[in-house]
N, C-alpha and C positions, 0 to 999 in steps of 0.2 A: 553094363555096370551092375556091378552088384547092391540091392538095396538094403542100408542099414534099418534094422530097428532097435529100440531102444535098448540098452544094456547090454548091446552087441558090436565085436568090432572085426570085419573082415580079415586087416590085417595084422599079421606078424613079424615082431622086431625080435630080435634075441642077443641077450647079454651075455657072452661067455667071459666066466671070470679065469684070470689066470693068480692062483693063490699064491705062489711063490714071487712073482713079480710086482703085485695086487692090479693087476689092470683088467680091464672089463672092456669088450672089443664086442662091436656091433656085428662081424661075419666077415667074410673076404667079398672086398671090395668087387663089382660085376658092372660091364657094360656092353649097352645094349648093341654096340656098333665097333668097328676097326678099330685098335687102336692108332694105328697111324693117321685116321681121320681129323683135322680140326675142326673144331666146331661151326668154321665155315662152311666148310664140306659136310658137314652133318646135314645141316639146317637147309643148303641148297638142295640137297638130294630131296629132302621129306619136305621142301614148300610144294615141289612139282607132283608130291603123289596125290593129293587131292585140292585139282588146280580151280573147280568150280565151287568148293565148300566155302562159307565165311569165314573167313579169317579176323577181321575186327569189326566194329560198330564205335564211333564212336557220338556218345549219344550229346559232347557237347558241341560239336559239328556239324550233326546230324550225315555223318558218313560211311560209306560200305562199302569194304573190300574186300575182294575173294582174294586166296592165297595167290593165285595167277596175279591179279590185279598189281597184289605186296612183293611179290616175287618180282615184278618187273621192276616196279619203280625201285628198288633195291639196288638193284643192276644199273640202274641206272642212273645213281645215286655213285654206287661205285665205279663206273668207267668215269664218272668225272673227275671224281678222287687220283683214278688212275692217271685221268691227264694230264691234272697237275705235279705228276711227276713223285705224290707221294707215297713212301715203302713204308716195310714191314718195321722199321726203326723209328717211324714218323708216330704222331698223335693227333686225332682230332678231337678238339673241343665239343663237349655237349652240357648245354645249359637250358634247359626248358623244363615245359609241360607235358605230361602224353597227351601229345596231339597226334592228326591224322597221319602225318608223316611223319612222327619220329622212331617208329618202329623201322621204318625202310635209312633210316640214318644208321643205326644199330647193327641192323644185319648186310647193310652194304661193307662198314667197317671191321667184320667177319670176315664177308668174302675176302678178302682184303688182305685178311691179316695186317690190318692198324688199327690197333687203342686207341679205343675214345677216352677221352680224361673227361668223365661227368659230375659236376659240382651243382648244387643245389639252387632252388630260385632266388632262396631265401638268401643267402648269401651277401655280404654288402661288397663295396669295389675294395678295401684293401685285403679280404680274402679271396677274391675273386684272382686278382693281382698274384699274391702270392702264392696259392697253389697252380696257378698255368704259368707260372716263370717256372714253376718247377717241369714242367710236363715240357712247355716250349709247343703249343698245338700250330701247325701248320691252319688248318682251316676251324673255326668255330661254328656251330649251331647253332641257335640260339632264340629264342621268343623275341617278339618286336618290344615285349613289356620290358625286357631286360637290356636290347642294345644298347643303349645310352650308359648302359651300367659297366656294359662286358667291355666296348669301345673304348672309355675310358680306362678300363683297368689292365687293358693286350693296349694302351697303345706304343710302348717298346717293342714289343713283338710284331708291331707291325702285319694281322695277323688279319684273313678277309672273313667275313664275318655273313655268314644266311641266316635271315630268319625264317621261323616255321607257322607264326602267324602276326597279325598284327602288324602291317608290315611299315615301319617307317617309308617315308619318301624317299626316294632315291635309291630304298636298300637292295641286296640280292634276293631276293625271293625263293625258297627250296620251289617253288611252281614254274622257277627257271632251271634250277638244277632238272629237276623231271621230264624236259624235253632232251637231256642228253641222248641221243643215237646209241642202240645199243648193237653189235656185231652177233651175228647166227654162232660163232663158235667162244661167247663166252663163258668161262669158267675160273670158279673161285681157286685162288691161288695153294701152292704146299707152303706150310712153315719152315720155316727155317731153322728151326726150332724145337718140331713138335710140339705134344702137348705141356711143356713146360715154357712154350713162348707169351705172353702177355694178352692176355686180350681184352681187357679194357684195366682204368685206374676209379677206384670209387674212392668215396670221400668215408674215413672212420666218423663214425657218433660226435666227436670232439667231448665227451665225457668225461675223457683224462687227460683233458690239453687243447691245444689246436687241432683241427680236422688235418688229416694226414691221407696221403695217396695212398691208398691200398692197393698192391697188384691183386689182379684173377686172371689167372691162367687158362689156358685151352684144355685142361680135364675135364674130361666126362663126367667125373667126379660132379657135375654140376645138373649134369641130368637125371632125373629124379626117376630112377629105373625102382626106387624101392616104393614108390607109389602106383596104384591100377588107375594109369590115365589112358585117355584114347579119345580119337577127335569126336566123340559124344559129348564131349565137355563143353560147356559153356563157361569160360570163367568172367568173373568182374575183377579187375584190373585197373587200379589207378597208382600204381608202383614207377615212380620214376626210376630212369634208368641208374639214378646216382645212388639208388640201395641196391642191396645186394636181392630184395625180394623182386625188385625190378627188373635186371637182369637176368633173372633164374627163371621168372614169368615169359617173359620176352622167350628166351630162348626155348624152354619147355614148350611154349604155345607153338614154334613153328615144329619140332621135334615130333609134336605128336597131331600137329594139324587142329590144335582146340580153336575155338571160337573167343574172341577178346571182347569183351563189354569195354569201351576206356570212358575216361574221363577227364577233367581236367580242370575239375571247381574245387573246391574248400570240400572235404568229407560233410556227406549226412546223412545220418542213419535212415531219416526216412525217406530220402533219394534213393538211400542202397535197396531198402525192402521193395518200393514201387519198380525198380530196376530188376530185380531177381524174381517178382512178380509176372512183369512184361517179357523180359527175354529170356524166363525159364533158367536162369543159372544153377548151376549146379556147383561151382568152386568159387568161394570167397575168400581172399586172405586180407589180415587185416592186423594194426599192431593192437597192443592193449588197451591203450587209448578209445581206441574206437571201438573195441567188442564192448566198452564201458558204456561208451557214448549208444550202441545199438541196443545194450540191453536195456537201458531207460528211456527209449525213445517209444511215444504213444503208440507210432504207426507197426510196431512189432507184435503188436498185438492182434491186429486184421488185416496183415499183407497175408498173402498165398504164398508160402515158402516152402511149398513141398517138395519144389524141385531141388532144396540143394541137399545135396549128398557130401558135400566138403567143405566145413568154416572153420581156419585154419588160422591164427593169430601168433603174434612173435612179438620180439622188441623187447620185453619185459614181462614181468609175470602178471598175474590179475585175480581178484580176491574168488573164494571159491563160492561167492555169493551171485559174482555176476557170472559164472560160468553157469550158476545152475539157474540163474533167472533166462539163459538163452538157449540151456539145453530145456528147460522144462516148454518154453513155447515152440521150438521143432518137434519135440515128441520124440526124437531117437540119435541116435547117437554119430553126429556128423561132426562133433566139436572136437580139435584137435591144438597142441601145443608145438612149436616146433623155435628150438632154442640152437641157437647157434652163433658165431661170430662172423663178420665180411671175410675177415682173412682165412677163413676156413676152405670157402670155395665152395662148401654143401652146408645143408643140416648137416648140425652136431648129434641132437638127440631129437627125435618125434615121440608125442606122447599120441596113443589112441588108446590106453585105458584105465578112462577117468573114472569108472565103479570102482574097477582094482584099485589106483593108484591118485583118488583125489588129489590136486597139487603137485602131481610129479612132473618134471617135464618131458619125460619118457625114458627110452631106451637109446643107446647111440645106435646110429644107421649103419648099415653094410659099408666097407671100409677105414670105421672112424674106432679110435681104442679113448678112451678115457682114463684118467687116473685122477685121485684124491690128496692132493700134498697138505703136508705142515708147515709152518715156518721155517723149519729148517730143509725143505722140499723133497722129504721122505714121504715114498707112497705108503697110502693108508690103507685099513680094510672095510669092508661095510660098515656101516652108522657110524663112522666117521667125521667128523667136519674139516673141510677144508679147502683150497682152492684147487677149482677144478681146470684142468688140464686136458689139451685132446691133440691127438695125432693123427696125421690123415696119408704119412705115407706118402705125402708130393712133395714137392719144389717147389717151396713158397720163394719168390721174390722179393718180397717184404713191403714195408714201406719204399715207392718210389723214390729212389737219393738221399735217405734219412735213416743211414745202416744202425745209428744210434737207438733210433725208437724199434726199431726190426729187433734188435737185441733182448730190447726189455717183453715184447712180446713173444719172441720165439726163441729157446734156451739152442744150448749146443745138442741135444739131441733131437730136435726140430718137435717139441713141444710146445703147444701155443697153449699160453697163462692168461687167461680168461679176464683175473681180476675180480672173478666170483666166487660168493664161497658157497659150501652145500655139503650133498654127501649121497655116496650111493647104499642103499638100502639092503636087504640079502637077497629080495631078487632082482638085483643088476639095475633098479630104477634111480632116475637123477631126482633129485632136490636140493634147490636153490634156495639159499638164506636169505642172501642180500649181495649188494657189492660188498665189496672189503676193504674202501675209502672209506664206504657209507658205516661203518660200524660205531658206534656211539658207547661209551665209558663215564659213566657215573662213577663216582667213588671208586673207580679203580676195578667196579663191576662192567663187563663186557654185556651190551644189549642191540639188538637189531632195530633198524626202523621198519622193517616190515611188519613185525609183528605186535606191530600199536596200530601201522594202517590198516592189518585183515583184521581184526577187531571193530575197527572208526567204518570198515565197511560192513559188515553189519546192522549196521544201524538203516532204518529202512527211507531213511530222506537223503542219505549219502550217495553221490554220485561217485567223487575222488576223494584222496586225499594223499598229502606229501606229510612224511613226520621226517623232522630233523632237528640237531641238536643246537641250542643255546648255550654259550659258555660263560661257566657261573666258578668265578675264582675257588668258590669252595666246593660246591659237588661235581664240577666237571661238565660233562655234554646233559643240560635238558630237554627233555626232548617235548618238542610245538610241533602241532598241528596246522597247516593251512587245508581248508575243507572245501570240497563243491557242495552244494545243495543243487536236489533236483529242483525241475522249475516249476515255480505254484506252492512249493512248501516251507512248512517254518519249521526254522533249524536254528538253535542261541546254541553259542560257540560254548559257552557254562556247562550244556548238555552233552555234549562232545567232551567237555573234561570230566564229566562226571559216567558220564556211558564207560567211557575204559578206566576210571574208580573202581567201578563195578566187578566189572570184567577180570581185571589183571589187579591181583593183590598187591606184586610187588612194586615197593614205591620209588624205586629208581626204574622202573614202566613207567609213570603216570606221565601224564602234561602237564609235566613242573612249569615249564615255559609257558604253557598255555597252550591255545587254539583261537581259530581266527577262520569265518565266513569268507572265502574266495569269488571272485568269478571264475578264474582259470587257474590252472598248473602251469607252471611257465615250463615247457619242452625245448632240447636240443630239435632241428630242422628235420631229424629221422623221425619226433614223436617220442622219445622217450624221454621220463620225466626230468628236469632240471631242478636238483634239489638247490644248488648256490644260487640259482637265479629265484626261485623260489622262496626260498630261506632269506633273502635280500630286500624280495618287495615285503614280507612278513616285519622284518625288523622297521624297513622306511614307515611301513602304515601303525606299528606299534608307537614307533618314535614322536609320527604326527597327535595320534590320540591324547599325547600324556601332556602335549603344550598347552 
């Protein structure tokens, strides 16, 4: 591994523009392996090359497994798949934690070639209900906390149901699936398909609607050849399998043989720092949220964090205050941005240079093109604004059974519409404004809520904050504040309106609406912000005040 130091970054992404078209392409796409390979075939080959290294830890378990270990119980996981008679057209449910065993659920259902349809914990039973009517899973996984929840909501489906810990009375146990008998000549199966056949279903953000089956297909496209990994890695890992960072975790760890830290509690920064302390990691990923939550947390100040080499955040953007309060206590340059969508199947754009390019989200990766449209979805040229657009060159599937919603996502020329807006720069870097729901209109003036909250983060007692709009018959969207304060400090929501007074002159900026002391941001289940649910508890608690 090469060691970063400060104001330096190993790797290289490169933006080729094409002026006549205006599209900006990351390089031709490269993979590391066959292409007739699936990614079951991939991942069975590389568990067996280093059968004594660790494979996981997990430390709310307290358990350890070498890749031999994962590799078996895999196997073993899927011949009983296999017994029950299900194929390559079938689904299996997955609904948990990373726990000990549900990585060997994941890549059994590789070898396999059957989709797991994985849905969130968070979940209640009429969405539970309704996205596996759609999938129809033959078999479900699932945590003992959740049966009562999942049993209830499959019971039309009729559907057998293991859990992975916790284990109700009477239930199936994965610690039964594990004694499945496995034969000297097993081998994961070919698709049917290739790499354009299915290989699991995630659940989108639900940001613009109800959570929708997302396919990801068997491309390579998903293994991260544009990054220098190798089984020197340690990563920390707490990515359920229902994101796209979980899956790509998952799969990369067995591809390149790294080491898993898992977990499976509530995030905490100063969990995470004692853990990377202890088991030496070297790759963290983590969304916004939580680089937030790390860089104000006391214990990042006297943890040993020398070993990591890669802290890698997504999901949304993050103020350029806290980026520099977590590069300034590593000392060099391990901080990295990596923006993309589920239905993409990769990164979109990696940033690795935040001297150059404070804010940007990077450059697009090796086989990914980008473009800049208008409302009338005419591409644009550099500094530009407008919604950004990516192409990846595969066979998206779309939403599972919902050709509808597939449409508004991906055009006829198999362009996926983000629903973000931004603009690429002259040398070929992304910047991200805002969404393009979230855009707020005073008097007929166009204004962003982001840029009231990298402002409101500034302020040195500000952990978060959500800005969104108020609507005032006469001037339109106001735009309000709901604020975190760190813990221990005094914060009046008055200084909050008068801090961005200060700041920002114009008065369709200000907090017409006002601002208001939080505990929390109210998040969709992935972690990214929830501004209507947010915007909701703001108005109920304003409402109460005034009685």
């Amino acid at each position: 591994m090469v060691e970063l130091q400060a104001g330096t970054s190993p790797f290289k992404t490169e933006s080729n523009f094409d002026s006549n078209l205006k599209i900006w392409s990351g390089g031709e796409k490269r993979s590391l392996f066959s292409a007739d390979l699936s990614i079951g075939e991939i991942i069975f080959r590389q568990m067996e090359s280093h059968p004594k290294h660790i494979a996981q830890i997990s430390v709310t378990e307290d358990t350890v497994l070498t890749w031999e270990e994962l590799h078996m119980n895999a196997k073993r996981v899927a011949v009983y798949l296999r017994n029950l008679g299900l194929e390559q057209g079938d689904f299996v449910g997955v609904i948990g934690r990373l726990t000990t065993h549900m990585t060997a659920v994941a890549y059994a259902c590789f070898f396999n070639g059957t989709p797991y349809h994985a849905l969130h914990t968070e979940f209640g039973e009429s969405e539970i209900k309704r996205l596996f009517e759609i999938s129809r899973p033959k078999l479900i996984f699932c945590d003992g906390d959740e049966f009562e929840k999942v049993r209830a909501a499959t019971e039309d489906l009729r559907v057998q149901i293991i859990t992975m810990r916790n284990h109700p009375e009477g239930s199936l146990r994965i610690q039964d699936i594990l004694r499945t008998p496995v034969g000297q000549n097993f081998q994961p199966v070919r698709l049917k398909e290739g790499s354009e056949q299915t290989l699991a279903l995630l659940s989108s953000s639900g940001t613009s609607g109800p959570p929708k089956a997302v396919t990801i297909s068997n491309s390579h496209q998903i293994i991260a050849s544009f990054f220098p990994i190798n089984s020197s890695l340690v990563a920390y890992n707490r990515n359920t399998l229902d994101w796209a960072s979980g899956i790509t975790m998952t799969i990369n760890a067995a591809v390149f043989s790294i080491t898993n830290i898992i977990e499976d509690s509530v995030f905490n920064p100063g969990s995470l720092c004692r853990l990377i302390e202890k088991y030496k990691v070297s790759f963290v990923f983590v969304n916004s949220p939580q680089l937030t939550m790390l860089a104000n947390c006391p214990e990042i100040e006297s943890a040993d964090l020398s070993s990591l080499k890669y802290l890698t955040y997504g999901g949304s953007n993050c103020s350029l205050e806290v980026q520099n309060q977590v590069r300034k206590r590593l000392g060099r340059d391990c901080l990295s941005f990596s923006y993309t969508l589920t239905e993409l199947n990769s990164p979109g754009c990696v940033s690795f240079n935040f001297d150059e390019k404070p804010n940007s989200v990077g450059r697009p990766v090796r086989g990914i093109q980008l473009k800049i449209i208008d409302k009338q979805g005419v591409a644009q040229g550099p500094n530009s604004l407008g919604e950004i657009c990516f192409y990846n060159g595969q066979k998206w599937c779309g939403y599972y059974k919902n050709p509808e919603e597939t449409k508004r996502m991906q055009d006829s020329q198999n362009w996926f519409h983000t629903g973000d807006l931004g603009y690429m720069d002259e040398d070929g870097y992304l910047f991200i404004i805002d969404r393009l729901k979230d855009i707020l209109k005073y008097q007929d003036i166009i204004y962003y809520p982001s840029e009231i909250e990298n402002v409101i983060a500034e302020m040195p007692n500000v952990v978060e904050s959500c800005v969104f709009g108020l609507w005032d018959p006469v001037n339109g969207d106001e735009a309000a504040a709901s604020v975190v304060k760190k813990p221990g400090t005094q914060l009046e929501a008055h200084e909050i309106v008068d801090y961005v007074k200060k700041r920002i002159t114009a008065k369709f900026k200000q907090l017409n609406g006002g601002a208001l002391i939080v505990d929390q941001i109210f998040r969709s289940v992935n972690g990214k912000t929830n501004r209507e649910a947010t915007k909701a508890e703001f108005i109920k608690i304003m409402k109460k005040s005034t009685i």
